[in-house]
mmCIF file of the C-alpha atoms, coordinates in Angstrom:
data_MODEL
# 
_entry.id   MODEL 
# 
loop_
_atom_site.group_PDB 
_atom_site.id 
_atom_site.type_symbol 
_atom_site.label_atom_id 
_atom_site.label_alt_id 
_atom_site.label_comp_id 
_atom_site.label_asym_id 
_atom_site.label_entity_id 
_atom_site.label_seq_id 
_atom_site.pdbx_PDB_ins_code 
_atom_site.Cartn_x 
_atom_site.Cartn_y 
_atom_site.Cartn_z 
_atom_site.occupancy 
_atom_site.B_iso_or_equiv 
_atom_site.pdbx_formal_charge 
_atom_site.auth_seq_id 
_atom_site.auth_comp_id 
_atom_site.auth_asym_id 
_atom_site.auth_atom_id 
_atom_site.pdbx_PDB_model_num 
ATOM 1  C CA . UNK A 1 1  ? 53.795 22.779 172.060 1.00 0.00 ? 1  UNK A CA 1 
ATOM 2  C CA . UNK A 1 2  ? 50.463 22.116 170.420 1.00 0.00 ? 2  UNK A CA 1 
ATOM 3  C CA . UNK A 1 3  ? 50.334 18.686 168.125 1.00 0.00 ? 3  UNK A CA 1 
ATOM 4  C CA . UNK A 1 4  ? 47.856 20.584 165.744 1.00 0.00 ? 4  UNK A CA 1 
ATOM 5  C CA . UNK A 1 5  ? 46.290 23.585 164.863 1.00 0.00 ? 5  UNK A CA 1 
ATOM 6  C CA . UNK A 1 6  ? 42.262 23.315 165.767 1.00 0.00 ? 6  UNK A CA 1 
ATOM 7  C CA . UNK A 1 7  ? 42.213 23.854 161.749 1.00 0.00 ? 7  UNK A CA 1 
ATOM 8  C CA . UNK A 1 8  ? 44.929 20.615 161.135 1.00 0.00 ? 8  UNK A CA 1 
ATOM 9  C CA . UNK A 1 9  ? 42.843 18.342 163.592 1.00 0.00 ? 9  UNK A CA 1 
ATOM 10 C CA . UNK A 1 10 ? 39.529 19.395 161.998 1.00 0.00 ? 10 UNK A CA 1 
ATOM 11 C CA . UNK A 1 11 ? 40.845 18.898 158.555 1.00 0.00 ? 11 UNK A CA 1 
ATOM 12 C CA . UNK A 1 12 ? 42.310 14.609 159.512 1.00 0.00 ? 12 UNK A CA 1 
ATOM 13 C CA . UNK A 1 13 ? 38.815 13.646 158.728 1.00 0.00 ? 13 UNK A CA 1 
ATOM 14 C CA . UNK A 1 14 ? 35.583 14.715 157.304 1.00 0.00 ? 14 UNK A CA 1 
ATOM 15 C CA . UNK A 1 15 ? 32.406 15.739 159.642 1.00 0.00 ? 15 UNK A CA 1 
ATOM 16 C CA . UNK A 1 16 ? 35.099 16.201 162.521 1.00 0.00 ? 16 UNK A CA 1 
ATOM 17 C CA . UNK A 1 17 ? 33.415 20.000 162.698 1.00 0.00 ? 17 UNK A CA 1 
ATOM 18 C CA . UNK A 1 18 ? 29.683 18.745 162.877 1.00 0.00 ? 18 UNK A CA 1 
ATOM 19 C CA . UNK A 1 19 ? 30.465 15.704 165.470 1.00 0.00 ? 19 UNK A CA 1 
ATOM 20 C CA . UNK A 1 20 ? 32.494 18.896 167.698 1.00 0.00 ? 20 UNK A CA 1 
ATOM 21 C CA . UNK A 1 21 ? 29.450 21.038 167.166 1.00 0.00 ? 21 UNK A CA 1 
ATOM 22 C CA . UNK A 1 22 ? 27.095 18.547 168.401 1.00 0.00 ? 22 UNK A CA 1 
ATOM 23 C CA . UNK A 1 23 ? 28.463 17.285 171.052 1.00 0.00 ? 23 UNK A CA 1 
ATOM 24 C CA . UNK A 1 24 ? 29.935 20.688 172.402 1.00 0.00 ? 24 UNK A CA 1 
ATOM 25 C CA . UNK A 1 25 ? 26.685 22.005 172.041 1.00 0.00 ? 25 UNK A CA 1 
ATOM 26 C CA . UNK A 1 26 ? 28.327 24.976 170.018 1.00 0.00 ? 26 UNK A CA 1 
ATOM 27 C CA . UNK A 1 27 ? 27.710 26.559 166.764 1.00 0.00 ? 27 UNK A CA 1 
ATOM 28 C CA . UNK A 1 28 ? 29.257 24.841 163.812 1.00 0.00 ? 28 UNK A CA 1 
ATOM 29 C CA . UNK A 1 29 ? 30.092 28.262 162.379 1.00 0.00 ? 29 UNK A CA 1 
ATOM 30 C CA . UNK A 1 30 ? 31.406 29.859 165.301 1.00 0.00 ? 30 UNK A CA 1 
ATOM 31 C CA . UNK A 1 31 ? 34.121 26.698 165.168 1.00 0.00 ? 31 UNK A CA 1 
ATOM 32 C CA . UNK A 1 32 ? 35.316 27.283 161.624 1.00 0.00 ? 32 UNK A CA 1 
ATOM 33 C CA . UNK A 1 33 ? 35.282 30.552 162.689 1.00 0.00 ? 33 UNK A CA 1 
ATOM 34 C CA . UNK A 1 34 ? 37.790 29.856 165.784 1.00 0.00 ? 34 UNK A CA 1 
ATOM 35 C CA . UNK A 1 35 ? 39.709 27.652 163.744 1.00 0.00 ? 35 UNK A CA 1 
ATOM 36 C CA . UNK A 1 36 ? 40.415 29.963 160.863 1.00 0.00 ? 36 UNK A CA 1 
ATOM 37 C CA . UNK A 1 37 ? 40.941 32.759 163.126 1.00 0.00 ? 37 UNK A CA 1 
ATOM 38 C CA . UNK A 1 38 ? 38.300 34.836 162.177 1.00 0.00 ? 38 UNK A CA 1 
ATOM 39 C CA . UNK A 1 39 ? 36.934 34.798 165.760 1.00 0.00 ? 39 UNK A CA 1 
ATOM 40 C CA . UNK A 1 40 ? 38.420 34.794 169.615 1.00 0.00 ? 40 UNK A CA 1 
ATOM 41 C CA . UNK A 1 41 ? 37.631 31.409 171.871 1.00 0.00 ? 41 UNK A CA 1 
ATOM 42 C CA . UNK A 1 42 ? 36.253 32.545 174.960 1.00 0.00 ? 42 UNK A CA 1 
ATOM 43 C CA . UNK A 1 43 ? 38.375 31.086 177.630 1.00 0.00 ? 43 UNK A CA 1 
ATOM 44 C CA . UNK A 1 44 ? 35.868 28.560 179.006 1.00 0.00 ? 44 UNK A CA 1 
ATOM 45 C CA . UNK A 1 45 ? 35.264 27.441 174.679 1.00 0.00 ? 45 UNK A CA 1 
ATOM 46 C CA . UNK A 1 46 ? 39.230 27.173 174.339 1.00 0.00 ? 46 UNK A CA 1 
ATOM 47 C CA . UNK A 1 47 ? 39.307 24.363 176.938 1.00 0.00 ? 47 UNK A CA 1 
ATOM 48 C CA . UNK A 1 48 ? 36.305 22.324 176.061 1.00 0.00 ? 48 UNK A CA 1 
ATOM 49 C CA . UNK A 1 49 ? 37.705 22.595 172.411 1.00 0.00 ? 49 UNK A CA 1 
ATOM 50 C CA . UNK A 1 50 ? 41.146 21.668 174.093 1.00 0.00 ? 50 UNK A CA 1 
ATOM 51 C CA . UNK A 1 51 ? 39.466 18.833 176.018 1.00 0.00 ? 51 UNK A CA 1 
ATOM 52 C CA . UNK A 1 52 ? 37.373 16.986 173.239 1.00 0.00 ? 52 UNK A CA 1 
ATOM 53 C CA . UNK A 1 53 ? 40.915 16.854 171.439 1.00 0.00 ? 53 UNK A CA 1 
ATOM 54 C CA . UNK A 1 54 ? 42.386 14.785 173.823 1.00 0.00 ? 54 UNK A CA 1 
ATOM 55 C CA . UNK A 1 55 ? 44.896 18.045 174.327 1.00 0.00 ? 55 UNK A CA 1 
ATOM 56 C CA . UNK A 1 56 ? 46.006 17.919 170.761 1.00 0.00 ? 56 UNK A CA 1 
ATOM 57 C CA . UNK A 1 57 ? 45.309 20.934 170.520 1.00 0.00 ? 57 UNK A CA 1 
ATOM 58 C CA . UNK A 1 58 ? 45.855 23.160 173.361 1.00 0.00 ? 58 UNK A CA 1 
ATOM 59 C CA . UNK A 1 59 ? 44.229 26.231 174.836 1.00 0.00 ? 59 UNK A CA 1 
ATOM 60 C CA . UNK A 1 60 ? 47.547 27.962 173.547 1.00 0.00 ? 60 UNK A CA 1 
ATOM 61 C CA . UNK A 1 61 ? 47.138 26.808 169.805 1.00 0.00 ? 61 UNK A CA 1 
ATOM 62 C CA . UNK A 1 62 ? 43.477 27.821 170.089 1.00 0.00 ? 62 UNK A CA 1 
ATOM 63 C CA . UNK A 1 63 ? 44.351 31.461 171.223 1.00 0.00 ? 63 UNK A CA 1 
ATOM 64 C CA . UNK A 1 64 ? 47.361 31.647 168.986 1.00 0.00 ? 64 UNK A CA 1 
ATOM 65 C CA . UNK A 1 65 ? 45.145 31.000 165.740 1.00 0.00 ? 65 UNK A CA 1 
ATOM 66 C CA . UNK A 1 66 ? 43.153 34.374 166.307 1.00 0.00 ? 66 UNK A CA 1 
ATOM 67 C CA . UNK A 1 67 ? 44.112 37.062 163.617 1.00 0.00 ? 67 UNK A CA 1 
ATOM 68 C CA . UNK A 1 68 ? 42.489 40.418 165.016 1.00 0.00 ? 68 UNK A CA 1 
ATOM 69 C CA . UNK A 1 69 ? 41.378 42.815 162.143 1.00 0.00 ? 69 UNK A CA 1 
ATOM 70 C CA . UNK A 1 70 ? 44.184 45.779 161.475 1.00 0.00 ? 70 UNK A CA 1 
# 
C-alpha cells in the first residue's frame, strides 16, 4: 500500500509541484491535474512520478486517484 496520495506528498511542503515539474520536464498543471484526479497518468508519467517519490507514492496510488467524469 501507497505511503501517500501524489496530492498528500505534494501538499508536505511548498513548491514540491514546481521542483516535480522541472525536473520531470512535465507540465505543472497537468500534475495538479493527476494529483487531484482530474486527469489519467499515462503509464510511463505514473512511474517517473512514482520514481522521483522515492516509491511513496506508487504507480497504484497514482492510478487510483483518477475520478473519470459520469
Amino acid at each position: 500500500m501507497s505511503k501517500y496520495t501524489l496530492q498528500e506528498w505534494l501538499k508536505q511542503r511548498r513548491g514540491r509541484v514546481t521542483e516535480m515539474a522541472k525536473d520531470l520536464n512535465i507540465n505543472y498543471t497537468w500534475i495538479s491535474q493527476i494529483a487531484s484526479g482530474r486527469k489519467k497518468a499515462p503509464l510511463e508519467t505514473a512511474i517517473k512520478i512514482s520514481a522521483y517519490t522515492q516509491n511513496e507514492v506508487t504507480v497504484e496510488a497514482i492510478a487510483a486517484a483518477y475520478k473519470p467524469k459520469k
